[in-house]
C-alpha positions as CSV (number, residue, x, y, z in Angstrom):
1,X,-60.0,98.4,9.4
2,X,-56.8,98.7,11.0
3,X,-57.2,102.0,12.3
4,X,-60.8,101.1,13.7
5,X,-58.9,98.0,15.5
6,X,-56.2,100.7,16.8
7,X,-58.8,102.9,17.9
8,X,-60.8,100.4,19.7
9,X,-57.6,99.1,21.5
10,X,-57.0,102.5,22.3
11,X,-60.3,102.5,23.9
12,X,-60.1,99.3,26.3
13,X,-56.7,101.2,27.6
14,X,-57.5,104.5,28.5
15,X,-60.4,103.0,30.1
16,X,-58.6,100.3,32.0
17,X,-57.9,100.8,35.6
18,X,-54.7,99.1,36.1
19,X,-53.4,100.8,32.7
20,X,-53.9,104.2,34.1
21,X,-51.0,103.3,36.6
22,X,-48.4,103.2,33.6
23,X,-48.0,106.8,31.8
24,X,-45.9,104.9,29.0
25,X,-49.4,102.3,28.3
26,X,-51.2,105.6,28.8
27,X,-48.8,107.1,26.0
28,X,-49.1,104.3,24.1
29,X,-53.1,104.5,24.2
30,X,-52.9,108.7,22.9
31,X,-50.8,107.4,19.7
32,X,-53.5,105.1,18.5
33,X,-56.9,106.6,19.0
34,X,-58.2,107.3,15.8
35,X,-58.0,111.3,15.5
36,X,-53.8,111.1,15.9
37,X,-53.6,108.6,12.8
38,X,-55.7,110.4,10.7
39,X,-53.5,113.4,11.8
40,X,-50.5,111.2,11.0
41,X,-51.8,109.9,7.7
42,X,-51.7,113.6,6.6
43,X,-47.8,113.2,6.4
44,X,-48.0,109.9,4.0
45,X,-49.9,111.4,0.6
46,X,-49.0,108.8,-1.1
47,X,-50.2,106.3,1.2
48,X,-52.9,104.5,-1.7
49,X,-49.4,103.9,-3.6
50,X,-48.2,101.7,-0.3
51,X,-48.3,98.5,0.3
52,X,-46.8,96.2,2.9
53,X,-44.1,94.1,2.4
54,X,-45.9,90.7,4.0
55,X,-45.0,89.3,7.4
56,X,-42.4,90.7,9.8
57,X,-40.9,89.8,13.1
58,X,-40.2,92.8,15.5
59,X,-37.7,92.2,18.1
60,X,-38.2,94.1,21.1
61,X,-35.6,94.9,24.1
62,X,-35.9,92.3,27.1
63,X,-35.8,95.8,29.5
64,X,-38.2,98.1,28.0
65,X,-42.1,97.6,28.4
66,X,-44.6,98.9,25.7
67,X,-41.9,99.0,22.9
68,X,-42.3,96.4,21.4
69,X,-46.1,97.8,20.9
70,X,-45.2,100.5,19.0
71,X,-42.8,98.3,16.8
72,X,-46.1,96.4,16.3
73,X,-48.3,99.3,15.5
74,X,-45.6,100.7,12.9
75,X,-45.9,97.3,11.4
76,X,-49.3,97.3,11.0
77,X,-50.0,100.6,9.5
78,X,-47.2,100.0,7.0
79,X,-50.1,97.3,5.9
80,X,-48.0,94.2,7.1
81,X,-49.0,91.2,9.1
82,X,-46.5,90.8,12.6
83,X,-44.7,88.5,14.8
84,X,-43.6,90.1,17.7
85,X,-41.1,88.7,20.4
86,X,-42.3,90.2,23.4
87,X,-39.6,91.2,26.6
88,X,-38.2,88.5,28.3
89,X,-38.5,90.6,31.3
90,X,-42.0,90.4,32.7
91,X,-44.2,93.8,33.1
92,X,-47.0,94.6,34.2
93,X,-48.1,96.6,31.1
94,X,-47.3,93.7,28.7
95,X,-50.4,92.2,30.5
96,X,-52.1,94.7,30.2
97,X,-52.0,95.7,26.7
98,X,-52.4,91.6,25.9
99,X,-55.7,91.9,27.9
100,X,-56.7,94.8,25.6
101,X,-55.6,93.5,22.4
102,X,-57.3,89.9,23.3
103,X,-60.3,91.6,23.8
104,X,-60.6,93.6,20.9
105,X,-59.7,90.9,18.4
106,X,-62.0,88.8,19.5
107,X,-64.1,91.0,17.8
108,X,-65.6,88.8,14.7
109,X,-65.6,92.5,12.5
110,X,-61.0,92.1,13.3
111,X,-60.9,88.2,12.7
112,X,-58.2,88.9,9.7
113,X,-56.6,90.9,12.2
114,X,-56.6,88.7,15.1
115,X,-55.1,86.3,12.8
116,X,-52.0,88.2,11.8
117,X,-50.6,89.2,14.3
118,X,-49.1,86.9,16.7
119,X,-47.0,88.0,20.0
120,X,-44.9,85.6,21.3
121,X,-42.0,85.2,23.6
122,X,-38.8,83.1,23.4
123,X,-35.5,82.4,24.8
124,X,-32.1,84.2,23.9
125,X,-30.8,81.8,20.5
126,X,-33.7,80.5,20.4
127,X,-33.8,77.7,17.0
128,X,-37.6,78.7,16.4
129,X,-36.8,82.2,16.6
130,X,-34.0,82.0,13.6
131,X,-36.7,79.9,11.7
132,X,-39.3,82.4,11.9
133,X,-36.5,85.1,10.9
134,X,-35.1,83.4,8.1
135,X,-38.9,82.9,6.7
136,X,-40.6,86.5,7.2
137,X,-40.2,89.5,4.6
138,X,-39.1,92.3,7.3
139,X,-37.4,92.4,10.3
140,X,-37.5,94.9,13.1
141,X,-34.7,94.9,16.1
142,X,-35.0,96.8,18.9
143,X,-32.1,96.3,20.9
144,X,-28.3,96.8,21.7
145,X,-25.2,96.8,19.7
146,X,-24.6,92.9,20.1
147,X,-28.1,92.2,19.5
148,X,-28.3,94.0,16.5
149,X,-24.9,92.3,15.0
150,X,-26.7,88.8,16.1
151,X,-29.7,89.5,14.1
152,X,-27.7,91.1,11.0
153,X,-25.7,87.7,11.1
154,X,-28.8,85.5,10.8
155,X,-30.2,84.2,7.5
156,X,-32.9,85.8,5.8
157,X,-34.8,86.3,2.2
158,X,-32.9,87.5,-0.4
159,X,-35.6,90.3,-0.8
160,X,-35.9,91.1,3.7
161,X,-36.3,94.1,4.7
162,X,-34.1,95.0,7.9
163,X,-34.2,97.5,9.8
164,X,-32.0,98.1,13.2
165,X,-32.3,100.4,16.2
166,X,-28.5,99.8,18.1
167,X,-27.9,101.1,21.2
168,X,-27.9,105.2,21.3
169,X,-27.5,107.6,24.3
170,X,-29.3,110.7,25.6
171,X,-29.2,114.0,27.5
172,X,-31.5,116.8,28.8
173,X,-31.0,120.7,29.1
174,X,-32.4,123.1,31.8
175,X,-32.8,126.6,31.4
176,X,-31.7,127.8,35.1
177,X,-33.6,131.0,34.9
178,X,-36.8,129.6,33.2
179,X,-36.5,126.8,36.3
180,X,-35.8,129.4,39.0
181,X,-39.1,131.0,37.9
182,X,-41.5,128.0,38.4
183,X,-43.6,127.6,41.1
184,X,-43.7,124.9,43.6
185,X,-46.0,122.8,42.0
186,X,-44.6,123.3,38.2
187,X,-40.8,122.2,39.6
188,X,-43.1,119.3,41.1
189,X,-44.5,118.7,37.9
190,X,-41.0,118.6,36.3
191,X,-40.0,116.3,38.2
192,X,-42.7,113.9,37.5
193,X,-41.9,114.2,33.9
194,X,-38.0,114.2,34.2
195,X,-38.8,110.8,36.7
196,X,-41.1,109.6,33.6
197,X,-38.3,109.7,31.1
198,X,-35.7,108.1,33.7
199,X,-36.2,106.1,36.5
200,X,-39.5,104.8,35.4
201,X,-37.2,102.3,32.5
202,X,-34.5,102.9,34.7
203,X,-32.2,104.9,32.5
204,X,-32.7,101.6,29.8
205,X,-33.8,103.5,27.1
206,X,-32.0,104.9,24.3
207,X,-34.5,107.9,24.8
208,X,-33.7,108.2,28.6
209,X,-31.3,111.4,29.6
210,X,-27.9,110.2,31.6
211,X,-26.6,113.7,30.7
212,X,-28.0,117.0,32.2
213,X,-26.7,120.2,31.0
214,X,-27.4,123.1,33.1
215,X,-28.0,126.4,30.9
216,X,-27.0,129.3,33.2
217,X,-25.2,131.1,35.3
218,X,-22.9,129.1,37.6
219,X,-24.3,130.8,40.9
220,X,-27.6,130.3,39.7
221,X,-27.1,126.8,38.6
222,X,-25.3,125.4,41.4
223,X,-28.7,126.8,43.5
224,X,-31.2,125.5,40.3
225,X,-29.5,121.6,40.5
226,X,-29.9,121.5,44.7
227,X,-33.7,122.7,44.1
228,X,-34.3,120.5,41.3
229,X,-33.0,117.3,42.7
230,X,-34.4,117.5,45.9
231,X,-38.1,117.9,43.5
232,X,-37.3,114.8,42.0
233,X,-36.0,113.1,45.3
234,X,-39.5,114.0,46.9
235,X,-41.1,112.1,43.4
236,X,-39.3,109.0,43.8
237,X,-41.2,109.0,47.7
238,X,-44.4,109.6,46.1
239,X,-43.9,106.7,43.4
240,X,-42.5,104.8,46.1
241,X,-39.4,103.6,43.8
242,X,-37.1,100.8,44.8
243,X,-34.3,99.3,43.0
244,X,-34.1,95.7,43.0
245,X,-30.4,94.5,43.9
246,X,-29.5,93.3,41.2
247,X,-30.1,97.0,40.0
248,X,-28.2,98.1,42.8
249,X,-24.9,96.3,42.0
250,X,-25.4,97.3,38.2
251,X,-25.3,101.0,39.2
252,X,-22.0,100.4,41.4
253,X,-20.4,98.5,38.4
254,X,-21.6,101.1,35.6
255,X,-19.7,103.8,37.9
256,X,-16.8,101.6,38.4
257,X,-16.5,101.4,35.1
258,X,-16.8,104.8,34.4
259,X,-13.7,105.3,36.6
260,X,-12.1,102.7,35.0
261,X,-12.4,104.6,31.8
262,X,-11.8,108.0,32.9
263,X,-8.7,106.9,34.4
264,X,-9.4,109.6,37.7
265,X,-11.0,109.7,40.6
266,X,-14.7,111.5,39.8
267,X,-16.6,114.0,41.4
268,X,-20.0,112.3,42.8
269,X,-22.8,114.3,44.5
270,X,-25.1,111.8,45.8
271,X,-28.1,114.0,46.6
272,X,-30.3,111.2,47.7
273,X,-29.5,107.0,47.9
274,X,-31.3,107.0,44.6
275,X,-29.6,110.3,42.8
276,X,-26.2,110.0,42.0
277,X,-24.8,113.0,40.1
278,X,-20.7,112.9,38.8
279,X,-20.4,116.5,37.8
280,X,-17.6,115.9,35.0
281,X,-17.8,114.9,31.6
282,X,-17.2,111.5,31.2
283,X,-15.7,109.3,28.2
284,X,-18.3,109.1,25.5
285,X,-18.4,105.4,25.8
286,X,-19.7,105.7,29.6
287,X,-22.6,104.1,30.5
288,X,-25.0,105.6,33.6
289,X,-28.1,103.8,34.9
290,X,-30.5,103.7,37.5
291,X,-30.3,107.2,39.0
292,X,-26.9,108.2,37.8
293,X,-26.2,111.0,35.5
294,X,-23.2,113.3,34.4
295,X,-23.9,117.2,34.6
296,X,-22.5,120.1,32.5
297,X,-22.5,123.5,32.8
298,X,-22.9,125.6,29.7
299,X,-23.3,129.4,29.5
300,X,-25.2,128.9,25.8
301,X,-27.1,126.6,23.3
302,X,-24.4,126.2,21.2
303,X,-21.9,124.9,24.1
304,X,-23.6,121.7,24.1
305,X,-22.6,120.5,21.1
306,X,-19.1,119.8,22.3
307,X,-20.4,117.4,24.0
308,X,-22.8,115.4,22.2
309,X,-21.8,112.3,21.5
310,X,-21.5,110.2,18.6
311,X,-24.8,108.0,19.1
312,X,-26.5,111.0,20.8
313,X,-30.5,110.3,19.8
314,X,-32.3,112.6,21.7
315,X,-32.2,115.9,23.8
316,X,-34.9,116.8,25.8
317,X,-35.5,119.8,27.1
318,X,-36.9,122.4,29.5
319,X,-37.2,126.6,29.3
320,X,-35.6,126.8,26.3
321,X,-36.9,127.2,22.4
322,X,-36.8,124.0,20.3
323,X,-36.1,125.2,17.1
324,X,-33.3,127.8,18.3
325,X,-31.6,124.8,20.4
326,X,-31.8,123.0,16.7
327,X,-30.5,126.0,15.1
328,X,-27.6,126.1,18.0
329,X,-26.6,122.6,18.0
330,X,-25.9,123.0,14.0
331,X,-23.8,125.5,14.0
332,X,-21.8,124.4,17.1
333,X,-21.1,121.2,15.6
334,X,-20.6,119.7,12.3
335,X,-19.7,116.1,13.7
336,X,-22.3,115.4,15.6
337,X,-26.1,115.3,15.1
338,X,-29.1,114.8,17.2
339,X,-32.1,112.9,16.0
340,X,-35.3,114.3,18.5
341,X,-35.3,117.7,20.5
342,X,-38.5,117.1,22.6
343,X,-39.8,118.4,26.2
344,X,-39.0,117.1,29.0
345,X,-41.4,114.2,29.9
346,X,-41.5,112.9,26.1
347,X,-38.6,110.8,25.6
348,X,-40.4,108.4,25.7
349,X,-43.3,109.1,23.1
350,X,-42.2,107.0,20.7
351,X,-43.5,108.1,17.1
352,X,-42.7,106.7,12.6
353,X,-40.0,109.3,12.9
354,X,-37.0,107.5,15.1
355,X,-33.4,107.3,14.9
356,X,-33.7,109.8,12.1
357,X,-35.7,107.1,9.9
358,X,-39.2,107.3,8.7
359,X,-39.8,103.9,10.0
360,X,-43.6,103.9,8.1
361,X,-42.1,104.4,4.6
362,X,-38.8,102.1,5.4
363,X,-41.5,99.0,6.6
364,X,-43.8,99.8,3.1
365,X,-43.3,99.6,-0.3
366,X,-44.1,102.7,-2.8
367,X,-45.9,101.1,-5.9
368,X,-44.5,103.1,-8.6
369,X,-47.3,103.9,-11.9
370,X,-45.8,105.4,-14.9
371,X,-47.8,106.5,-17.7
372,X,-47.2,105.9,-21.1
373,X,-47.8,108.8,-23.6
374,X,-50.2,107.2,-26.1
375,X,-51.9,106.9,-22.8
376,X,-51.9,109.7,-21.9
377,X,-53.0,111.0,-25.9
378,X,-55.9,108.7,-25.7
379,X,-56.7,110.5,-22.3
380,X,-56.7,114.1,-23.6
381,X,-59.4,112.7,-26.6
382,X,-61.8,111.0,-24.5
């Protein structure tokens, strides 16, 4: 049943209008039609031995739209029922996707599941919110580091189930000779994707690059980041994107503070109002939003991993092979690991395998069956 509910909410928003607007709803959408979670159930063989743990409460960031949707769908094919604290912040998709989700549980066939799942929203402290965590079987937070030691502090069952997503930064790589050899409308195409993983959550999620290494040559790289830049430049024109100023000021403090840190003055090419590039390393502690990102020039794979940092999550990549950037990474490093290596244009595809968990398995419970041996005698007779 759950995965006919899924599929029919998958329905209402590829089909929606005003969710076609939003490639991370669209995104959203893909994971749960009905083909993609058989394919996924392949990976769980032992899924009749599951069972859910109860009721949980997923916390979702206040600055990211549509995760707390996927928190919600882990949830429910881990066979639990779900409270889910929506984002404080209001977006357009979370409309969206309650429109959907009202509209398929009306449905009298999903009554049980209309019933069990609950989204609500509430303020930061909030008494109700500690009441409903100190009574549910599992907890999901999506958040920062100080939002993560808030929930960790909170009572809960003896028996809860927690699990914790802190705060994590990411980078990209581009191949300079794979880029060089692009036509016009694939760099165009990049740049769509690149502004999909970045501006479009405005650098807010853990997923989302603030560090671009550039794989290359330095001739042909200082030539690839001019051409690249001014691609993505010409996408934020076509998307029409505007920071609000609020957003604005944040970026100005996040790079005062990165010179605060550093300790120097920094490099900054500001190819456009929106694109801010500080082409030095920075402290690993640095934090880059809103159109700001370091860049790195490597000569190899394996050059990156000096620079990882420790709560690197995911690389994302273009013109180069995935599994020989793994393979690259490991040997170049035996400090740091990296928990996704995914195209450019999916850091955002959220999926059961995150942070390096197997979120599906963590939010179940394996129902172990032993046999005993008369058993199994009285088997071998019958």
């Amino acid at each position: 049943m759950v995965v006919d509910f899924l599929h029919e909410l998958s329905r209402r928003l590829m089909t929606d209008n005003d969710a076609r607007h939003y490639p991370d709803l669209v995104t959203f959408a893909y994971f749960c039609r009905k083909a993609n979670l058989r394919t996924l159930s392949q990976r769980y063989r032992d899924a009749e031995y599951r069972s859910g743990w109860g009721t949980l409460a997923h916390i979702a960031p206040s600055n990211i739209p549509v995760n707390f949707a996927f928190s919600w769908v882990f949830g429910m094919l881990s066979g639990n029922s779900n409270i889910v604290r929506m984002p404080s912040k209001a977006f357009p998709q979370n409309d969206i996707f309650l429109r959907a989700f009202d509209g398929t549980a009306a449905s009298e066939t999903f009554r049980s599941i209309a019933v069990g799942n609950v989204f609500i929203q509430t303020v930061r402290g909030s008494a109700k919110l500690k009441e409903i965590v100190a009574a549910v079987d599992g907890l999901a937070v999506w958040g920062g580091d100080a939002t993560v030691a808030e929930f960790r502090a909170l009572p809960k069952k003896p028996r809860s189930v927690e699990l914790y997503f802190p705060d994590r930064t990411s980078s990209a790589a581009i191949d300079v000779g794979a880029y060089s050899a692009l036509e016009a409308e694939q760099k165009t195409k990049l740049a769509r994707d690149f502004f999909n993983d970045t501006y479009l959550v405005d650098q807010n999620a853990c997923s989302s690059p603030s560090l671009v290494f550039w794989l290359g040559e330095p001739a042909a790289i200082a030539k690839a980041k001019v051409d690249f830049w001014h691609h993505l430049d010409e996408e934020l024109h076509r998307q029409d994107f505007r920071l609000d100023t609020v957003a604005r000021l944040d970026k100005f403090l996040d790079l005062m503070d990165a010179i605060r840190t550093t300790g120097a003055s920094l490099a900054l090419n500001r190819y456009s109002p929106d694109i801010w590039c500080i082409g030095q390393p920075l402290p690993k502690e640095t934090r880059l939003r809103f159109g700001q990102f370091a860049e790195i020039e490597v000569r190899a794979p394996s050059d990156i991993a000096a620079f990882l940092r420790p709560q690197e999550q995911t690389l994302t990549y273009f013109g180069l092979q995935p599994q020989a950037l793994f393979l690259a990474l490991r040997s170049g490093s035996s400090n740091h690991a990296i928990d996704r290596i995914v195209p450019i244009g999916k850091a955002l595809d959220i999926n059961p395998f995150w942070d390096g968990k197997d979120v599906l398995s963590l939010l179940s419970r394996r129902i172990e069956i032993v046999e005993g041996r008369e058993n199994a005698a009285i088997s071998a007779t019958a």
